[in-house]
N, C-alpha and C positions, 0 to 999 in steps of 0.2 A: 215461385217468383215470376213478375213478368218478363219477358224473354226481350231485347231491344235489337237492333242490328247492329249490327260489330263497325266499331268508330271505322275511320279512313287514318290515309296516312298525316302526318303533321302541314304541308304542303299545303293538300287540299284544305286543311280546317283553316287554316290561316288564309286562304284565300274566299272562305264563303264567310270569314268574319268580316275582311275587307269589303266584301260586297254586300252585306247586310249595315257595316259604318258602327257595329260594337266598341271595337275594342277604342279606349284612351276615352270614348265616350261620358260625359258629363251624369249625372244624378237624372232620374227619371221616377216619379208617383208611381206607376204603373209596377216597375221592379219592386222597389221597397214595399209595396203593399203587399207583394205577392209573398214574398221574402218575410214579413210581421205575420201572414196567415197560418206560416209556413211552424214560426216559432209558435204562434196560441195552437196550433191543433198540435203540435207533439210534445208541447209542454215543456221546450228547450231553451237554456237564455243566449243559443246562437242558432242564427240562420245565414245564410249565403247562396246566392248566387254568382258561377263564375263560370267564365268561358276560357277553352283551351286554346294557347298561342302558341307562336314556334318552341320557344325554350318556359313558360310560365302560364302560371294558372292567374287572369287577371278578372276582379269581383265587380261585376256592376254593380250589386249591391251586399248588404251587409251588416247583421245585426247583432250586436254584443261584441263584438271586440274591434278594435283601435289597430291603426300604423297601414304600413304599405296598402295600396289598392290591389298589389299584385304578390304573387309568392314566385318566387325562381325556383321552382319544382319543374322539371320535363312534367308537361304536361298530362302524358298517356300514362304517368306509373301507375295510377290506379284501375289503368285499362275496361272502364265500366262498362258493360254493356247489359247491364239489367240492375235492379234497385237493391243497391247492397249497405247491408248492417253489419256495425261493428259494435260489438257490447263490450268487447276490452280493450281499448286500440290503444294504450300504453304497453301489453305483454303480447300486442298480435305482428307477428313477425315481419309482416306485409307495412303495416304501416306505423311500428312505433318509431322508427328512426323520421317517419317524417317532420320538417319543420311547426307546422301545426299542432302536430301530436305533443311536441316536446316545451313546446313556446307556450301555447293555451292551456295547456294540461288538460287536452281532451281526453274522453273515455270514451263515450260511448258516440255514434253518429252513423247515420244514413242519406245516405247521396242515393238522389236518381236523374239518370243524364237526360240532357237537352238537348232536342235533332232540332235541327234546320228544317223549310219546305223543300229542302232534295234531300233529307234522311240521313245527313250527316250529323254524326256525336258531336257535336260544339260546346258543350260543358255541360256544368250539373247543378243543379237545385241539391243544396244540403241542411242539414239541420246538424246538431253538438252538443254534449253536454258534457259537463267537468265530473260529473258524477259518473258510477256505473251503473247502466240502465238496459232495461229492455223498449221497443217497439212493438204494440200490437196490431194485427189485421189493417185496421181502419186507421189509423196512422200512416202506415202502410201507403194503403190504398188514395187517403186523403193525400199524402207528398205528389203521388205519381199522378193526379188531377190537376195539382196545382202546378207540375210539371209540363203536363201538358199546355195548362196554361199559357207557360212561357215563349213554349212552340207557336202560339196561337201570336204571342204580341211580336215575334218575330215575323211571322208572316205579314202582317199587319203591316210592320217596320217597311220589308219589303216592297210591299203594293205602294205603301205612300210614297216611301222614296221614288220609285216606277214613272210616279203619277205629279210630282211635287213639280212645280212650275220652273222652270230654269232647266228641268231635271227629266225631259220627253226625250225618249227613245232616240231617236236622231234630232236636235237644234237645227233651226235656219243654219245660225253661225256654222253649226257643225256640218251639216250637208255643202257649203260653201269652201270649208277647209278641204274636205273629202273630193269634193269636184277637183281641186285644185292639182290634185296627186293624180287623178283618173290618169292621166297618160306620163305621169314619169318613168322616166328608165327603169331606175331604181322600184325594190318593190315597198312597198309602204302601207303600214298598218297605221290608225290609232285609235287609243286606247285612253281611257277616261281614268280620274284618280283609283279607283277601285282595280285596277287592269284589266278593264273589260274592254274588248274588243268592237267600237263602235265605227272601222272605218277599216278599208281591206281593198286597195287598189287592184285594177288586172293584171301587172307584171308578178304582184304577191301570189293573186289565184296560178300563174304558170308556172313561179319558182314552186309554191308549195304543193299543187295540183290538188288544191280546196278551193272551192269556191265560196265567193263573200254570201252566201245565205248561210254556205254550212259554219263558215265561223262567230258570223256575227252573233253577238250578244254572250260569248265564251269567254271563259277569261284567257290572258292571253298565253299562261302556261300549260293550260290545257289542252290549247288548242296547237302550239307549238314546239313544245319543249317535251322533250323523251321523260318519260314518268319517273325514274331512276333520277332525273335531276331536277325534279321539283321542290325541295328542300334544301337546295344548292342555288336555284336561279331568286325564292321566296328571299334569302336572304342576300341574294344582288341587290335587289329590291329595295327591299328595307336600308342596307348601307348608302345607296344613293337617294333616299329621302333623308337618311343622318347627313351625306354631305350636301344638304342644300338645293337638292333637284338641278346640279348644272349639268350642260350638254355635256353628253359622252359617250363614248365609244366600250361597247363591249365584245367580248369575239366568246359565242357560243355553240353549244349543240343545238341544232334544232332536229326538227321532224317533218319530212313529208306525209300527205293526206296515205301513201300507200305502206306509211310505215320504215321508209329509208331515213336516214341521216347524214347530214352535213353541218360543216362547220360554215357558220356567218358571222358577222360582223353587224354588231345592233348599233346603228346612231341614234342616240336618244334625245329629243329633243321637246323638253317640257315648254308648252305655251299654254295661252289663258283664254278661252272661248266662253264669252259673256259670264267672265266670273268665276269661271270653272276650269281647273288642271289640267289639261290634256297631254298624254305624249305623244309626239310624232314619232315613228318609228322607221328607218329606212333601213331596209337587209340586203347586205350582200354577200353575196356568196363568195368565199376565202377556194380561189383556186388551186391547183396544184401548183402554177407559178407563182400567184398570191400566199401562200403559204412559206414556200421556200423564203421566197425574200422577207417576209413578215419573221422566220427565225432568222434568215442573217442580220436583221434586223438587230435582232434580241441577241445573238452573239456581238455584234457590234456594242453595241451599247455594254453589254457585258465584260468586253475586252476593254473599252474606252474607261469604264468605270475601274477596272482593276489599274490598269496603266496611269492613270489620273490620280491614284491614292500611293503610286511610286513615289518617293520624294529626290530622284534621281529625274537627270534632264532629258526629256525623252521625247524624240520628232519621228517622225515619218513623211518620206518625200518620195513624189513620183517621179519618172523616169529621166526629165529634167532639170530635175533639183528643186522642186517646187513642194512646196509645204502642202501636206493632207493632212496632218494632224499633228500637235503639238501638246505636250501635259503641263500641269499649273507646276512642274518642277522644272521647266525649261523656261516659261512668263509666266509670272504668278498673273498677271491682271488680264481679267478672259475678256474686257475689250481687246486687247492687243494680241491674245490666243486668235478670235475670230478674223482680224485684220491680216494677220499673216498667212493666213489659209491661201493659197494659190500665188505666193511671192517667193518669189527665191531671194536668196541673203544680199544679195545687192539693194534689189529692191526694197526688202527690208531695213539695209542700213541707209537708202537715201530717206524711207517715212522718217526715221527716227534720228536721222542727221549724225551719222555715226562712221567713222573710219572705214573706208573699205575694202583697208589689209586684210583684217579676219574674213571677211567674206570671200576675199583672192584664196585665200589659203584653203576655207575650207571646199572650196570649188574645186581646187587641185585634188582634193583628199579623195571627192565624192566621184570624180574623174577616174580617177587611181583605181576606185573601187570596182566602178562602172565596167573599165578598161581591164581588168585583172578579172574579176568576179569573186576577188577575195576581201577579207575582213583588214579595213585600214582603220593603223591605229595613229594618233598624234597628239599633242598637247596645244591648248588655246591658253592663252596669259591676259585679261581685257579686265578694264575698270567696273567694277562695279558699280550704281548707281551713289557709293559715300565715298568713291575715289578711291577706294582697296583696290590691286593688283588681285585678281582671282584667277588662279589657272583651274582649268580643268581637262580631265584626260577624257579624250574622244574617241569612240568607237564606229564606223559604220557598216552595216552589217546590209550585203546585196540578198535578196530577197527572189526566190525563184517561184513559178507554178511550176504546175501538175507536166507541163510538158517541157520543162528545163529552161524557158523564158525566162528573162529578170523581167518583177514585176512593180517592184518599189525597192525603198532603201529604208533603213531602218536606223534611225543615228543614235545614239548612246554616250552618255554625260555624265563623269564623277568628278566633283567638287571637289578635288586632291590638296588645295592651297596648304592645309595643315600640313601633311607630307610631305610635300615640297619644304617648307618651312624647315620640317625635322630633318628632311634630306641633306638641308645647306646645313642646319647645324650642327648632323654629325661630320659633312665632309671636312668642316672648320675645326671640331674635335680632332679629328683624322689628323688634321694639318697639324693643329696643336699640339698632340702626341710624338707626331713626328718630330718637330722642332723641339720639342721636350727631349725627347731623345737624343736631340743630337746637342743639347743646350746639355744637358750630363756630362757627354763627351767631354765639350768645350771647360765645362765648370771644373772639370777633375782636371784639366789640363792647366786651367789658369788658378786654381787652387795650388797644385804641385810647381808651378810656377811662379804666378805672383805673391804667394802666401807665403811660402818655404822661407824666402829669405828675412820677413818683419819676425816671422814664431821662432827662427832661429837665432837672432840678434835678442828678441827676446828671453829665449831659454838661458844664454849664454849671460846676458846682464842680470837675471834671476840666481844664475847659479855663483857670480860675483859678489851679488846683493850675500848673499847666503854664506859665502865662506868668509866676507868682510867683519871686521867687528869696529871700525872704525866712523863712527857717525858720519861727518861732513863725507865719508866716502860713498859712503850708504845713499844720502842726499844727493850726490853727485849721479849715481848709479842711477836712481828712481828716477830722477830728471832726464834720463835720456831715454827712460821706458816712454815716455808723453808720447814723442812724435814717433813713435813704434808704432803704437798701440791707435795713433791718429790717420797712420798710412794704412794700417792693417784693416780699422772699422770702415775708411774710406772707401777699398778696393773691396771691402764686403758687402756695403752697401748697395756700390754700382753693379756689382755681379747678383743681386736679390732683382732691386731693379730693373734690370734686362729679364730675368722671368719673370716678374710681374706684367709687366707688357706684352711677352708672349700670351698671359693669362689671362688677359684685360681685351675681349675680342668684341664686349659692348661699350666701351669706353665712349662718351658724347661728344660731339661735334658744335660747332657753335660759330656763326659768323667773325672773324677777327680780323680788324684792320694790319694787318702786318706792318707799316710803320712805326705803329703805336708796340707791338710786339717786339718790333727790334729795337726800339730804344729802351725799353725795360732791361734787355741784355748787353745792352751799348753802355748802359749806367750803370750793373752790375762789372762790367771790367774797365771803369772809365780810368782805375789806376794802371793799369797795362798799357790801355792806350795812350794814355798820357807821357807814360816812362817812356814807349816805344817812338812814341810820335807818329804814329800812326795816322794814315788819310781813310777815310771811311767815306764811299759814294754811294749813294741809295737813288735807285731807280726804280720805284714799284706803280708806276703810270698806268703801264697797259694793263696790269691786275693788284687793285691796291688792295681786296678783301678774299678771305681766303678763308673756305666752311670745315674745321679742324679740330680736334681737342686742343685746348689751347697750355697745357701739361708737355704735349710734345711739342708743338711749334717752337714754345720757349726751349726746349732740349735743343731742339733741331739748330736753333740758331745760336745755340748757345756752345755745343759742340765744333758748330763749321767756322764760328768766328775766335771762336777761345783756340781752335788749332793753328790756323792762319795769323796769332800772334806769336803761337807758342812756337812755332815752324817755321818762322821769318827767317829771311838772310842777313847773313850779317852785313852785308856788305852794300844794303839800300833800307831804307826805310820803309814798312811794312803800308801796302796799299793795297783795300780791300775793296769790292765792289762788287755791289747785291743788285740784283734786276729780276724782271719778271713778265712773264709771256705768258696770254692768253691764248688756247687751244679750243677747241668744239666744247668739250666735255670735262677739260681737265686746267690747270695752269703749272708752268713749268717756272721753278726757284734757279737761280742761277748765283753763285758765289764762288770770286774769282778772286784769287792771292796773288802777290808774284815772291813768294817763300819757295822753301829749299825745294817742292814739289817733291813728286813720289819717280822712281825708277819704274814704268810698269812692266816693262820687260820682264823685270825681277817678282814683279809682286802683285801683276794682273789678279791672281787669284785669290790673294790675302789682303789684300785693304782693306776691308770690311770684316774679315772676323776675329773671335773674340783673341787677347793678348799679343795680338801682331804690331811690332811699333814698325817702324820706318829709320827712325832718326837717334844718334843718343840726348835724353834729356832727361831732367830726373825724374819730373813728374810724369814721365813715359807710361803709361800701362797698357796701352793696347786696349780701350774698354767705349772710348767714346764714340768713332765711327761706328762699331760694333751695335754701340746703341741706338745710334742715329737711324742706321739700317734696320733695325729691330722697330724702331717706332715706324718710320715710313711703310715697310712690309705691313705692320699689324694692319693699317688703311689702307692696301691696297694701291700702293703706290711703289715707285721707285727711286732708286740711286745708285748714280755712276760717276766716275772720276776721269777726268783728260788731263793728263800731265807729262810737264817733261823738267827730268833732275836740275835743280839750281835757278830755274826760271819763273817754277810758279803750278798752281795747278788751278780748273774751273772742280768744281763741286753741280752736277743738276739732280733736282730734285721734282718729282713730278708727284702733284698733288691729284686724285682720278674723282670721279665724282664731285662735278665742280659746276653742276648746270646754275 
């Protein structure tokens, strides 16, 4: 067999394709003739030629079979370097799994490779057949003439292109561009679409210590990139003709002329010189200071990018309380992220025309911090942008170097509102439990007291009914169970009702005219006041509207004016007088009797709760102040009494939550 030189690495091949303008290459006579001579002398119904690329074997030409121009095979598996035949290549271990082999249903075939004019393997001239077959001698011999061939129209390729008008060694334009660099800082190569090396300033000859004769007309990985990364930088390459050829910046290895290495920085900068691609090329060399900052760099960014996908509120301030950084979970909108960079919270709430409590407060925090050198924590409560109350719980955290100096602050922000939330309404559970508890007490006390006496009257006319056998007595007997059994479900009803109110801690609120409220209950006892003669003065001027469940208003007033008849003296005629005073935040009810009034010396501590009477009457139970208190406590409110025996008493009521 004829013996050929041993391919190069994938790098170089890709690079002497580029510079010969093969590959992606359009249909050519010349190939395909070569390719048709190729199939009449070995009597085969396929021929091809194809050259090797980084990752693919791509066919300029191609005869008897259909589909891709290229095969994604690694180019070197068949590693050819001399004319080799396969007479069973579906049972031959080397290449039955190949795509070709499996897809075509090749059998038999003979490749012999294609050098370049600098003796590089660049692909192979093949023949195919589906059958199994032999190759003789002159067969043989005849591939590896028409092989050379091919060699020949590549050289060919070469000189023209060399020689092609637009396409002379150095251009006007190009010596123009070249002058232009002669004295830049900076060292500066350029380099034509193929990356050959047509322009090599004097700062480049000093950084690289080559000079522009020894480089010119090299490509440019040969001339400056360590061998070891020439299959690494071929495919820089190629990815930056995928994105479009835009300027950009790479930081690579390169090589000096004596064999050292350093790290540079490649600006790439494609322009168009009469038609034709060029890159400008400026290198600089990545120093030891250049370097460090180029990784804190890269930590920065790395740390920015972590802290930024936090969904927690997250600032960093320097030694003045001044914004350095802020994440899209403290301002989602990265205009106002960039705006606040070097403002402190003041400043910030005058851009944004915003209260500047919060920012009082958290000045004092960042102080504290500053002043202590420990971790201050507090709570912020501020509107949200839909008018929601948002607290959130704030941490900031003083921040040292290497030599114990504070160097920043670090702030820290959890969105707590739900918690809070749960917080009030177990403390309101809490309360309510409590008052449960002590509503049992009361319940078993006014059970064993208010009740004993209707279930006993009961048992006893039961037990009447029962030993009687005399009808109309029977009749008589049932007749006096009515108003038992009416006082009984009464005094049970109101004792359910007082826990229902304990239990009712969302109950609605609602603006109510409170005149209109008190006449509802003025008409429900208009017979009392009528019987009594009663005078009724209503002053509700300074506060005529009142924001309330309107279930308990009606109680409330229903309770202070039903007592003040029911409490009267005998000995004047019953005068009641309602008024009302507006406060910052609240209004205060006021209702004034001049009845029998309460002793308080005696009874400071029992007016209000449950079955305590005062006075004898029948309808007595002890259940209605009781209630009254019960409702005003459930809102957050108050009530107290001033009185003195025989003259009268004030009733005030304070209604909280009244903006």
């Amino acid at each position: 067999m004829t013996e050929f030189p041993k391919p190069q690495d994938g790098g170089s091949l890709h690079a002497a394709l580029l510079e010969l303008e093969i590959l992606n290459s359009s249909e050519e006579p010349e190939f395909d003739q070569l390719t048709m001579l190729a199939s009449m002398l070995c009597k085969t119904p396929m021929a091809m030629i194809g050259f090797y690329d980084m990752d693919r074997i791509w066919y300029k030409s191609r005869l008897g079979f259909a589909g891709s121009l290229e095969n994604p095979v690694a180019a070197m598996n068949l590693n050819i370097r001399q004319t080799y035949v396969l007479e069973d290549a579906a049972n031959d271990p080397r290449v039955k799994e190949h795509p070709m082999v499996q897809q075509l249903g090749i059998q038999s075939m003979m490749l012999v490779p294609l050098f370049n004019p600098e003796g590089l393997n660049v692909g192979h001239l093949a023949v195919a057949d589906t059958q199994q077959r032999t190759f003789d001698d002159k067969q043989r011999h005849g591939l590896e003439l028409l092989g050379a061939q091919v060699g020949k129209l590549l050289q060919l390729r070469l000189s023209s292109r060399e020689t092609e008008p637009g396409k002379t060694a150095v251009s006007d334009a190009l010596t123009q561009a070249i002058t232009l660099f002669e004295y830049n800082v900076d060292a500066v190569l350029i380099a034509d679409a193929s990356s050959v090396i047509r322009g090599w300033n004097p700062r480049a000859a000093d950084l690289f210590g080559i000079s522009a004769a020894a480089v010119m007309g090299k490509m440019v990985h040969n001339a400056i990139i360590p061998e070891r990364n020439y299959e690494a930088f071929m495919r820089l390459q190629e990815q930056h003709q995928k994105d479009g050829l835009p300027k950009q910046d790479f930081d690579v290895m390169v090589k000096r002329g004596d064999g050292s290495e350093f790290i540079a920085t490649l600006g790439v900068s494609p322009t168009d010189i009469e038609g034709q691609i060029y890159f400008i090329v400026t290198i600089r060399e990545l120093t030891d200071r250049r370097i460090v900052n180029r990784e804190l760099e890269k930590q920065k960014s790395f740390y920015e990018n972590i802290l930024n996908k936090i969904p927690t509120d997250i600032a960093v301030f320097d030694l003045d309380h001044r914004y350095i950084f802020v994440n899209p979970g403290a301002i989602k909108d990265p205009q106002l992220r960039k705006k606040i960079i070097g403002m402190d919270d003041f400043e910030y709430a005058r851009f944004r025309n915003r209260d500047e409590s919060v920012a009082r407060k958290r000045r004092e925090q960042f102080l504290e911090a500053k002043n202590t050198g420990q971790v201050v924590r507090w709570e912020d409560s501020v509107k949200n942008p839909q008018g929601q109350t948002v607290t959130v719980l704030r941490r900031i955290f003083p921040v040292h170097d290497e030599a114990g100096q504070l160097s920043l602050f670090i702030g820290f922000g959890i969105d707590i509102t739900e918690r809070k939330l749960l917080e009030e309404k177990q403390s309101v559970m809490m309360k309510q439990l409590s008052a449960q508890n002590t509503q049992l007490l009361d319940f078993c006390n006014i059970v064993s007291h208010n009740l004993r006496g209707p279930l006993t009257n009961m048992a006893m006319l039961v037990e009447f009914i029962n030993d009687s056998n005399d009808y109309e007595e029977i009749k008589l007997l049932t007749s006096k169970l009515t108003p038992v059994i009416d006082s009984l479900n009464t005094t049970f009803n109101e004792l359910v009702e007082s826990i229902q109110v304990r239990q009712d801690m969302e109950i609605a609120s609602e603006q109510i005219v409170l005149q209109e409220c008190l006449q509802r209950t003025l008409d429900g006892l208009k017979m009392e006041i009528n019987k009594t003669e009663a005078q009724i003065i209503v002053n509700f001027d300074d506060a005529p509207v009142v924001h309330y469940p309107p279930k308990y208003l009606n109680s409330i007033f229903h309770n202070l004016v039903s007592n003040a008849l029911k409490y009267r003296s005998p000995d004047r005629k019953p005068r009641i007088e309602l008024s009302t005073r507006r406060n910052k935040d609240s209004i205060l009810l006021m209702v004034r009797d001049n009845g029998l009034g309460i002793d308080l010396t005696k009874h400071i501590d029992s007016v209000f709760k449950i079955g305590k009477v005062f006075h004898k009457h029948p309808n007595a139970k002890g259940l209605g102040l009781y209630m009254t208190k019960t409702q005003i406590e459930a809102m957050n409110g108050k009530i107290w009494v001033e009185s003195i025996p025989d003259e009268g008493a004030v009733f005030y009521v304070v209604f909280n939550n009244q903006h």
